[in-house]
C-alpha positions as CSV (number, residue, x, y, z in Angstrom):
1,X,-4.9,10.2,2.4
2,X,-5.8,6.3,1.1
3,X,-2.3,5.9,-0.1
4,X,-0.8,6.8,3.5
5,X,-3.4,4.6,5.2
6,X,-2.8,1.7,2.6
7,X,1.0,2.0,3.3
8,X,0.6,2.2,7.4
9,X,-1.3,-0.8,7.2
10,X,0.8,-2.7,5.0
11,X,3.7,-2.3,7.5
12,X,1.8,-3.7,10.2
13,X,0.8,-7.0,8.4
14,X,4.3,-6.7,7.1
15,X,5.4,-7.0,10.4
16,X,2.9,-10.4,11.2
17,X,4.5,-12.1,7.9
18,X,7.7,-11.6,8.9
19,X,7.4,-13.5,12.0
20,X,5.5,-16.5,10.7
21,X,7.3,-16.9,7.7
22,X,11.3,-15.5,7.8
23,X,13.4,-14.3,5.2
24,X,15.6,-17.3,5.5
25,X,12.8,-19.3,4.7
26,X,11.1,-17.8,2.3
27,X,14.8,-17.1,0.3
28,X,15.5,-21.0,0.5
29,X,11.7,-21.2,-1.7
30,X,12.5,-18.1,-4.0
31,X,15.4,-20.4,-5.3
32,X,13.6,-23.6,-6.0
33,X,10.9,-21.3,-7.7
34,X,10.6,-22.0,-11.4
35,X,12.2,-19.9,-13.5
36,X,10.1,-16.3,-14.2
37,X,8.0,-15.8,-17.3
38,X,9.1,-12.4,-18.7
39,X,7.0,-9.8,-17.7
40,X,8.3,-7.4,-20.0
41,X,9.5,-9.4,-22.7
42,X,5.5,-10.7,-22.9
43,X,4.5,-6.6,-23.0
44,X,7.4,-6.6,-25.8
45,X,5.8,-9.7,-27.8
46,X,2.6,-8.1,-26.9
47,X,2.7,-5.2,-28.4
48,X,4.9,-6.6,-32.2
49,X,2.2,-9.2,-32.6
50,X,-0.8,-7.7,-32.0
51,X,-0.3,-3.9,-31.9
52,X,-1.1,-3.2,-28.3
53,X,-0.1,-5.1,-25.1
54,X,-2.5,-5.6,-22.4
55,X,-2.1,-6.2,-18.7
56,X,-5.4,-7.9,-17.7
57,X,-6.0,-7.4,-14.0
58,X,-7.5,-9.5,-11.2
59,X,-9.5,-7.9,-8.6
60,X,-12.2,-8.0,-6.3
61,X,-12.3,-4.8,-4.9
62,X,-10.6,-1.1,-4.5
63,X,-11.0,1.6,-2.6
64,X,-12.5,3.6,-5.4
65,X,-15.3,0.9,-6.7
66,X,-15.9,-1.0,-3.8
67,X,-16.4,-4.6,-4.3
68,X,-16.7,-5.3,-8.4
69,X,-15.7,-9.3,-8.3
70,X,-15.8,-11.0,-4.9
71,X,-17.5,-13.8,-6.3
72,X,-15.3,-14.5,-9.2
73,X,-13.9,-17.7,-10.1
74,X,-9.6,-16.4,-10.5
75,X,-8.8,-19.7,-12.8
76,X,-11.6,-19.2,-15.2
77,X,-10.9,-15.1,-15.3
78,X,-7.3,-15.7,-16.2
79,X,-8.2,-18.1,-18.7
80,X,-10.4,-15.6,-20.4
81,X,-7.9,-12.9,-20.5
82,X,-5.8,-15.6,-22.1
83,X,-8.1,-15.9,-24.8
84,X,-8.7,-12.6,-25.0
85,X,-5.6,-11.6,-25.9
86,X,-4.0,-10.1,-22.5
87,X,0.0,-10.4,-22.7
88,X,0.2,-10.3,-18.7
89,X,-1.4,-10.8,-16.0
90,X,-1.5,-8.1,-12.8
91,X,-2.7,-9.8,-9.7
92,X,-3.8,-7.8,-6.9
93,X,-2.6,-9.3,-3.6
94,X,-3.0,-6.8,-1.1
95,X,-5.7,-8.1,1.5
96,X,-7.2,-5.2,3.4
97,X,-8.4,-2.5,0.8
98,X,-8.6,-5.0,-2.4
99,X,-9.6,-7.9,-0.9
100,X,-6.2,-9.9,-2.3
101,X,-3.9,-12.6,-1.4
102,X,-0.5,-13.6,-2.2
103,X,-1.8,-17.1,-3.3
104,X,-3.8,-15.5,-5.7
105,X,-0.9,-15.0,-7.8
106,X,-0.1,-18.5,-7.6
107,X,-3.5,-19.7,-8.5
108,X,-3.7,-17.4,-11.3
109,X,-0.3,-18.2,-12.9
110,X,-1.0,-22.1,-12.5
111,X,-4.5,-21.5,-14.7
112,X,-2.6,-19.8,-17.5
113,X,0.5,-19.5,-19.2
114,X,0.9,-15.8,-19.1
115,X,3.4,-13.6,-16.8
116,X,2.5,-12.5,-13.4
117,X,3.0,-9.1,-12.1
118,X,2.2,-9.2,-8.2
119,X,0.5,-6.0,-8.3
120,X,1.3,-4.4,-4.0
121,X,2.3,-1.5,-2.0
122,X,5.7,-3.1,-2.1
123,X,8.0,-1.2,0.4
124,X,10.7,-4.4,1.7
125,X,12.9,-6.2,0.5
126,X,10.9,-9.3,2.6
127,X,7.9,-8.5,0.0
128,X,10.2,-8.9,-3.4
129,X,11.4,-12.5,-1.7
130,X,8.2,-13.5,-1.5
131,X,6.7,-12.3,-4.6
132,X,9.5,-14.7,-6.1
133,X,8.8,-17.2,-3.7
134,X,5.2,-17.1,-5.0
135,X,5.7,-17.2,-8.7
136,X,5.5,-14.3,-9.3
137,X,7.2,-12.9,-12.9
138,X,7.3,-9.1,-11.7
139,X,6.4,-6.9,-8.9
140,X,5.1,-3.3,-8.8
141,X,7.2,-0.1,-7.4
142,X,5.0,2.8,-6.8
143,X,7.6,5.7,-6.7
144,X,5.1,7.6,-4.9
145,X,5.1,5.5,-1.8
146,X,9.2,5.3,-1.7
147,X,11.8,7.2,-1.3
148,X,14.6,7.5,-3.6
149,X,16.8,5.4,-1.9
150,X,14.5,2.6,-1.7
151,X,13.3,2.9,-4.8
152,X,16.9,1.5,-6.1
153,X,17.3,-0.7,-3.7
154,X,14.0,-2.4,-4.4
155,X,14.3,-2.3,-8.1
156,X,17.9,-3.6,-7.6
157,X,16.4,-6.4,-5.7
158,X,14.0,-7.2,-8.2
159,X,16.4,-7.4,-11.0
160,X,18.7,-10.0,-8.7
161,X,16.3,-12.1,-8.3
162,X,15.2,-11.9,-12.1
163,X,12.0,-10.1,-11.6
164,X,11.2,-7.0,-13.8
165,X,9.7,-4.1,-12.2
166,X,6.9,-1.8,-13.3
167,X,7.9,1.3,-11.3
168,X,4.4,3.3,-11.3
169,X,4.4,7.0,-11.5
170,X,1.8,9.6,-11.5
171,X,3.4,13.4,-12.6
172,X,6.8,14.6,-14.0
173,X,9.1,14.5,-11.0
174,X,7.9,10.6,-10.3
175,X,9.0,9.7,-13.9
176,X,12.6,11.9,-13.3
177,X,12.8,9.2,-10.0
178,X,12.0,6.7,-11.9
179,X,14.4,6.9,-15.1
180,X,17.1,8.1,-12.7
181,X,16.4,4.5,-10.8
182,X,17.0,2.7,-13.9
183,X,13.6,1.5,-14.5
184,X,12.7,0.0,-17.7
185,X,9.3,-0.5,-18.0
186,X,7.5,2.5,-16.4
187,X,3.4,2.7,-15.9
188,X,1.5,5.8,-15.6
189,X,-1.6,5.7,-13.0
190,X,-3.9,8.1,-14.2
191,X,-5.4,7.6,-10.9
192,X,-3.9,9.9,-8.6
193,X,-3.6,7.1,-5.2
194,X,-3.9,10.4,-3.2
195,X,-7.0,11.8,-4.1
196,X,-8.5,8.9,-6.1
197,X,-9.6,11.0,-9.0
198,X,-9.0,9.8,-13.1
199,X,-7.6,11.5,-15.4
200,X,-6.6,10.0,-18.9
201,X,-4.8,13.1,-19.5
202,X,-1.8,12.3,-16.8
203,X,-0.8,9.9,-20.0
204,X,-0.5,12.7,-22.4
205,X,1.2,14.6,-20.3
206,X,3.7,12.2,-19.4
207,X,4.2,10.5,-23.2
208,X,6.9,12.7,-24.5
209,X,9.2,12.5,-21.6
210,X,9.3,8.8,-22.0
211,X,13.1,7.3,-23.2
212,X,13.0,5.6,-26.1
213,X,13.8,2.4,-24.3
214,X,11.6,2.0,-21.8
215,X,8.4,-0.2,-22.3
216,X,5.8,2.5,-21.9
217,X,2.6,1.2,-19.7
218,X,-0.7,3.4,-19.6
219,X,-2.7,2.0,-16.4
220,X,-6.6,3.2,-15.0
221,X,-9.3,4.8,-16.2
222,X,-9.0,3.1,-19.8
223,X,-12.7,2.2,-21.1
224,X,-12.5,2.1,-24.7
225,X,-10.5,0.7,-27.9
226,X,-10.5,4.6,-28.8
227,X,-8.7,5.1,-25.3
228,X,-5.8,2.2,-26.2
229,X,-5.9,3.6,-29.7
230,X,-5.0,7.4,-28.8
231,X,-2.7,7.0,-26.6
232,X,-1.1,4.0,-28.5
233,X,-0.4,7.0,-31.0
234,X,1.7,9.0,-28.2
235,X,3.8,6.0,-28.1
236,X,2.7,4.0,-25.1
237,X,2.8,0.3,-25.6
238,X,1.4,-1.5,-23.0
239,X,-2.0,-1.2,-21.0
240,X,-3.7,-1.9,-17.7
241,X,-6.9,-2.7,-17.4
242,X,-8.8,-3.4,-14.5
243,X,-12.1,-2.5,-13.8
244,X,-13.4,-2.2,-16.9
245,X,-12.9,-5.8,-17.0
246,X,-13.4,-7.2,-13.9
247,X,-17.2,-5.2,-13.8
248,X,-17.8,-6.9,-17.3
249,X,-20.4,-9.9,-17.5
250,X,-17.9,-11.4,-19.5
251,X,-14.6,-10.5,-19.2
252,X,-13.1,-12.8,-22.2
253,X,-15.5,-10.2,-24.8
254,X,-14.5,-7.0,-22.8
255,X,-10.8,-7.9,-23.3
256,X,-11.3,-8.6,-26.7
257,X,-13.1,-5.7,-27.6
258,X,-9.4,-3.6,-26.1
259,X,-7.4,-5.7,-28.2
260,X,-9.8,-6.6,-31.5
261,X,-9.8,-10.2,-31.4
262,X,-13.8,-10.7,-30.1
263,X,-12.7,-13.7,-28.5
264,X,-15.5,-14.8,-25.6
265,X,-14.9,-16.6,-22.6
């Protein structure tokens, strides 16, 4: 399965970054770090100004679609999501399988002023250090690649360093995990990382079950303002978008054609 592979290999890199950079050092740069945007309080402002809160992604390649921006230039990208009207930024910095570096997420937070979510297969405390470390505003917990033990911890860790956390989940007893592990803003992957396959409707299942205080995040597969719009109705509030932007020829107009404001890059 691509999630177990994905995970087996971040371990081992895990391993070669702890011994060229340690903790020590990398907590010592975590605390001269400036201060962190707020990832969620941008979703929040997001979604009472315009209606809908977007979470523009940076990517040159998954394991799904292949290569879709290995030539793209990050600073101009970011830019046009600005414009756009993206209220975060997710920044993919896993190398291997999307092609992804940690100083990515600087580069991109330096061209804009939006938050950064450092978008990983986070599993260590070592990783959360260094998304701080990075600039990073927020870092991702997939529930389905932790147990629940570490799923607090991590999330625990987050929150002391003053990084919010989108815990991802994917069916009904992920989202129990991740409400029970005090999560407060909670995105669900209609893309199953197991099998790969889409489907919009792991949202609708999921929308209901959602605690009125959590910020709500709807992430993959979303192609359409009718997609943002219908599920925007089942009370999500935020949404990631990906590939539908990064294949675009101009990624400024695709973004503003989510969120209505037609702005081009």
């Amino acid at each position: 399965m691509i999630l177990d592979d994905i995970l087996a290999r971040t371990r081992l890199d895990l391993a070669a970054r702890r011994a060229n950079a340690p903790l020590a050092q990398l907590t010592a740069a975590a605390a001269s770090a400036p201060a962190p945007r707020g990832f969620a309080a941008g979703l929040r402002r997001g979604r009472d100004t315009l209606g809908i809160a977007t979470i523009s992604e940076f990517k040159r390649k998954s394991p799904s679609a292949g290569w879709m921006g290995e030539a793209a230039d990050l600073p101009r990208t970011v830019r046009a999501y600005t414009a756009g009207g993206a209220s975060a930024l997710s920044v993919l910095t896993d190398g291997p399988f999307f092609g992804g570096a940690l100083a990515d997420l600087a580069t991109a937070r330096g061209a804009c002023p939006l938050p950064a979510l450092r978008k990983d297969f986070i599993v260590d405390r070592y990783q959360i250090v260094e998304a701080r470390a990075a600039g990073a505003d927020a870092i991702l917990l997939i529930v389905a690649a932790l147990d629940h033990a570490s799923l607090m911890s991590l999330r625990r860790e987050a929150e002391s360093l003053e990084l919010d956390a989108l815990v991802e989940v994917h069916d009904g007893d992920e989202l129990d995990r991740a409400i029970a592990a005090g999560a407060d803003v909670i995105g669900v992957n209609n893309r199953n990382l197991r099998t790969l396959e889409v489907d919009l409707e792991a949202s609708d299942r999921l929308a209901a079950r959602m605690p009125a205080h959590v910020v709500a995040v709807a992430e993959s597969g979303l192609r359409s303002r009718e997609d943002i719009d219908r599920l925007a109705a089942r009370g999500y509030h935020a949404f990631l978008v990906g590939e539908q932007l990064m294949t675009a020829a101009d990624p400024g107009a695709a973004l503003g054609a989510l969120t209505g404001r037609g702005v081009s890059s």
